[in-house]
RODO-2510 file (C-alpha; in nm, 4 decimals, decimal comma):
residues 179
     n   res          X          Y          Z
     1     x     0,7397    21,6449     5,2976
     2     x     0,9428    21,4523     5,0925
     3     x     1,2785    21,5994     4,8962
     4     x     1,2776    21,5565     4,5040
     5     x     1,5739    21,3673     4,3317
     6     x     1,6877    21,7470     4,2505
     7     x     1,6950    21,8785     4,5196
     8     x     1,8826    21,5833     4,6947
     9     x     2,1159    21,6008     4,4613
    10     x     2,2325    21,9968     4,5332
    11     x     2,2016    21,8510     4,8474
    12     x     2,4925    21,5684     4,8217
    13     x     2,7071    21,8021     4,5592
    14     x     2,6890    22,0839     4,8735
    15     x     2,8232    21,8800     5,1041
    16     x     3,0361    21,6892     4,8837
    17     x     3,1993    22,0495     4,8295
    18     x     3,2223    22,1628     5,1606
    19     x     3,3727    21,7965     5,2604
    20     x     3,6762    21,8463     5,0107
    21     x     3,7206    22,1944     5,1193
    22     x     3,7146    22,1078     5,5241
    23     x     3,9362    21,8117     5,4187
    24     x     4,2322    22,0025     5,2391
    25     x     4,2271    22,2629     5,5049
    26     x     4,2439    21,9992     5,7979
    27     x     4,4878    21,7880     5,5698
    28     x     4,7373    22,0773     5,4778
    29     x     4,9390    22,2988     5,7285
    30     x     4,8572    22,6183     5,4845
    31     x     4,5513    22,7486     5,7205
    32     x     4,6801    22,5292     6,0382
    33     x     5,0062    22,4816     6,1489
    34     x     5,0898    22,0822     6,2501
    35     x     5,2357    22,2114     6,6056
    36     x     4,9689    22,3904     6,7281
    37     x     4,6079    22,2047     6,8035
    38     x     4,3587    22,2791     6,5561
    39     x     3,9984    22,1634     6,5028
    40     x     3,8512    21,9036     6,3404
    41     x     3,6792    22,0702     6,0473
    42     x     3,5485    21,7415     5,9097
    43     x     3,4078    21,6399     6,2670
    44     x     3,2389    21,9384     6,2745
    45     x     3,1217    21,9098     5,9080
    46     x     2,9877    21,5524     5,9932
    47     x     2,8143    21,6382     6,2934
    48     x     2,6213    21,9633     6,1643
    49     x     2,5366    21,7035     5,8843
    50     x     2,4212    21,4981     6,0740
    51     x     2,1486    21,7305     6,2748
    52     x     2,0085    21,8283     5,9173
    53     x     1,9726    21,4726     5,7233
    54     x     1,8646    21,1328     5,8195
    55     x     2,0834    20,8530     6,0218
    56     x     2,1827    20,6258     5,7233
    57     x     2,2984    20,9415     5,5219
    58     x     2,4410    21,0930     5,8163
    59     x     2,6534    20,7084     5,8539
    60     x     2,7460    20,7135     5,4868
    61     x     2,8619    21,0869     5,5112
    62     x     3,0630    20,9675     5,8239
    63     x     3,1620    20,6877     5,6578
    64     x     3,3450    20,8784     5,3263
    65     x     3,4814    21,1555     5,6073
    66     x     3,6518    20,8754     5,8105
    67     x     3,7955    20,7344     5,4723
    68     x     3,9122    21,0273     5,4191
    69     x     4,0937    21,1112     5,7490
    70     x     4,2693    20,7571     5,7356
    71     x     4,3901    20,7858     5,3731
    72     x     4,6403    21,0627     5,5716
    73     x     4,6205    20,9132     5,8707
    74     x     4,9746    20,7444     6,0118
    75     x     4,7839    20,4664     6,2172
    76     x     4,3903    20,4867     6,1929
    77     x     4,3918    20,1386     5,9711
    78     x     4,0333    20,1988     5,9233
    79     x     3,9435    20,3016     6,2950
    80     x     3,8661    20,6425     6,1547
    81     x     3,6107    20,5587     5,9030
    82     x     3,4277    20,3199     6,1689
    83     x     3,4403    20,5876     6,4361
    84     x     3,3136    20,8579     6,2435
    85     x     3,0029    20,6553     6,1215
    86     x     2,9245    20,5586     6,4251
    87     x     2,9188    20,9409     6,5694
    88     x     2,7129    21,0604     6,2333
    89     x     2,4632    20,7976     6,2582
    90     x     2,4300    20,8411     6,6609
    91     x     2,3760    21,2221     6,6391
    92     x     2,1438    21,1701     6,3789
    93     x     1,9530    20,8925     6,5782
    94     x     1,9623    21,0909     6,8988
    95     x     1,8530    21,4283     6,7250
    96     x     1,5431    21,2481     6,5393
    97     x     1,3914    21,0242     6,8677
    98     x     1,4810    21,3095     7,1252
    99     x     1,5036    21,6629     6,9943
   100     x     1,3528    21,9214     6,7773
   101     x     1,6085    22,0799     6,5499
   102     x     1,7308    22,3538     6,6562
   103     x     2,0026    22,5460     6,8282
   104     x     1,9545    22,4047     7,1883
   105     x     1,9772    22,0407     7,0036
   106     x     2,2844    22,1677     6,8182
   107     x     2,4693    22,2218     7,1722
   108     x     2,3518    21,9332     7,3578
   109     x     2,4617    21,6745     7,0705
   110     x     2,7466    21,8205     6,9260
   111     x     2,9580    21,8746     7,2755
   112     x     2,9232    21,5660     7,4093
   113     x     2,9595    21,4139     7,0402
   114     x     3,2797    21,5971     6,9685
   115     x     3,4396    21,5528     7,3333
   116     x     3,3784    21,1169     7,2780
   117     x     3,5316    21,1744     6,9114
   118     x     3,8605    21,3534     7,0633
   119     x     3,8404    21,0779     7,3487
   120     x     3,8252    20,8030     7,1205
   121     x     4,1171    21,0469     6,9011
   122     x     4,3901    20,9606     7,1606
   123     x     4,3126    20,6522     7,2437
   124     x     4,3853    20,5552     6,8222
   125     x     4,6701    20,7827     6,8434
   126     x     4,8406    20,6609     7,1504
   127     x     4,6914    20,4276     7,3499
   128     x     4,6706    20,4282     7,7216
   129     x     5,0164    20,5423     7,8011
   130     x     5,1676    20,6927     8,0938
   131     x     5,0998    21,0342     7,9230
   132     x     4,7377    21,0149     7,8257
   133     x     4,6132    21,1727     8,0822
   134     x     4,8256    21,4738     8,0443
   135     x     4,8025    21,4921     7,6643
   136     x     4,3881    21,4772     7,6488
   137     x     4,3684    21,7829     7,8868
   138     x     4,6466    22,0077     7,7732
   139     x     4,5846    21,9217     7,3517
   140     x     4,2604    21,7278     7,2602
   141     x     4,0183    21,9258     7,4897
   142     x     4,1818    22,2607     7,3310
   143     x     4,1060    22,0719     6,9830
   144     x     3,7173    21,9994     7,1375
   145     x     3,6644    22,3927     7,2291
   146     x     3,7930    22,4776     6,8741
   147     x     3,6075    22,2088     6,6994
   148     x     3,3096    22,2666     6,8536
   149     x     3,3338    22,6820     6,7548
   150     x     3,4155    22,5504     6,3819
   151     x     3,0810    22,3728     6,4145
   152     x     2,8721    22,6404     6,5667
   153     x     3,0114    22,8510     6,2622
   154     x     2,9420    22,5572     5,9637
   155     x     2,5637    22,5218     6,1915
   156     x     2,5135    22,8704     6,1664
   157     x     2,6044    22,8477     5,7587
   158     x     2,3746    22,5683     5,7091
   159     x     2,0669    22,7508     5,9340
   160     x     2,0937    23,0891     5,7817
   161     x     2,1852    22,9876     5,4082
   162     x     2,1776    22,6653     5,3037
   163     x     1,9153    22,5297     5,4884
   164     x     1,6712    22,8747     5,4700
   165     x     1,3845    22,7245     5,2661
   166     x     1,3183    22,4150     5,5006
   167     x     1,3559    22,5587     5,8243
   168     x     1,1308    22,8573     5,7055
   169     x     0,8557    22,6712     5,4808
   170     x     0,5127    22,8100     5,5747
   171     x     0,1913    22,5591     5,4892
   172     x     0,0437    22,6528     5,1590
   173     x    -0,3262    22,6808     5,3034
   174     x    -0,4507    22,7728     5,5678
   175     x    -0,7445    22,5040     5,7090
   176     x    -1,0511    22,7020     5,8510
   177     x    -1,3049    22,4937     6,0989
   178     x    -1,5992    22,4679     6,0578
   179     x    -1,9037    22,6253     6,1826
***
């Protein structure tokens, strides 16, 4: 069943909301110290996204969260914004030809999703130095376990309360057969 304008709308102003909020919090050291490894609030933002809409909204919501990300970033140059589309539209492309949409999805897309994101994370940030190694196992798979948590928490938002009245629609009739 098809979404009207309206409801599309609330849609795009609900995660247009949530984007800016995930954004400052990520952005600013208020909630997050810079020392310490934190998640990725907008990766998880964009991936739970992405298991709820289709792949070329789930690419232009990657798409304005990499943009994002490099407008602080010291050396993305744009890697970001490609990166990030790239992992909304796959989710969304993998969830629609493979899975049903539900928790069990959830877990088997967003781990590997968010592991090739932090992957892909040091290799912009450093490179292949002698260090890289040592610096994706003792920071960027601590970021992973957090990020993916902060998703499971945003999924669980969008299942239980933001998403209620799709996932729960019951037909309006019921068909009898025939005798």
């Amino acid at each position: 069943m098809k979404k009207t304008n309206k409801y599309k709308f609330f849609d795009v102003f609900i995660y247009s909301v949530l984007l800016i909020i995930t954004f400052f919090l990520q952005s600013t050291s208020v909630v997050f110290p810079q020392n310490i490894p934190s998640p990725s609030l907008v990766l998880a933002l964009l991936i739970v996204v992405s298991l709820f809409e289709n792949y070329w909204y789930s690419a232009v919501f990657g798409l304005i969260c990499g943009i994002l990300i490099d407008s602080v970033s010291a050396n993305g140059a744009g890697l970001y914004a490609l990166v990030y589309m790239l992992t909304g539209m796959a989710c969304s492309v993998v969830l629609n030809l493979f899975f049903q949409k539900n928790f069990a999805s959830f877990a088997v897309i967003a781990a590997p999703a968010i592991l090739i994101n932090q992957f892909l994370d040091v290799i912009i940030k450093c490179g292949f130095t002698n260090g890289f190694f040592t610096l994706f196992v003792k920071f960027y798979l601590l970021v992973a376990l957090y990020t993916f948590a902060v998703a499971f928490l945003i999924y669980l938002l969008f299942y239980f309360v933001i998403k209620r009245d799709e996932i729960y629609k019951k037909p309006k009739g019921i068909i009898k057969p025939k005798k």
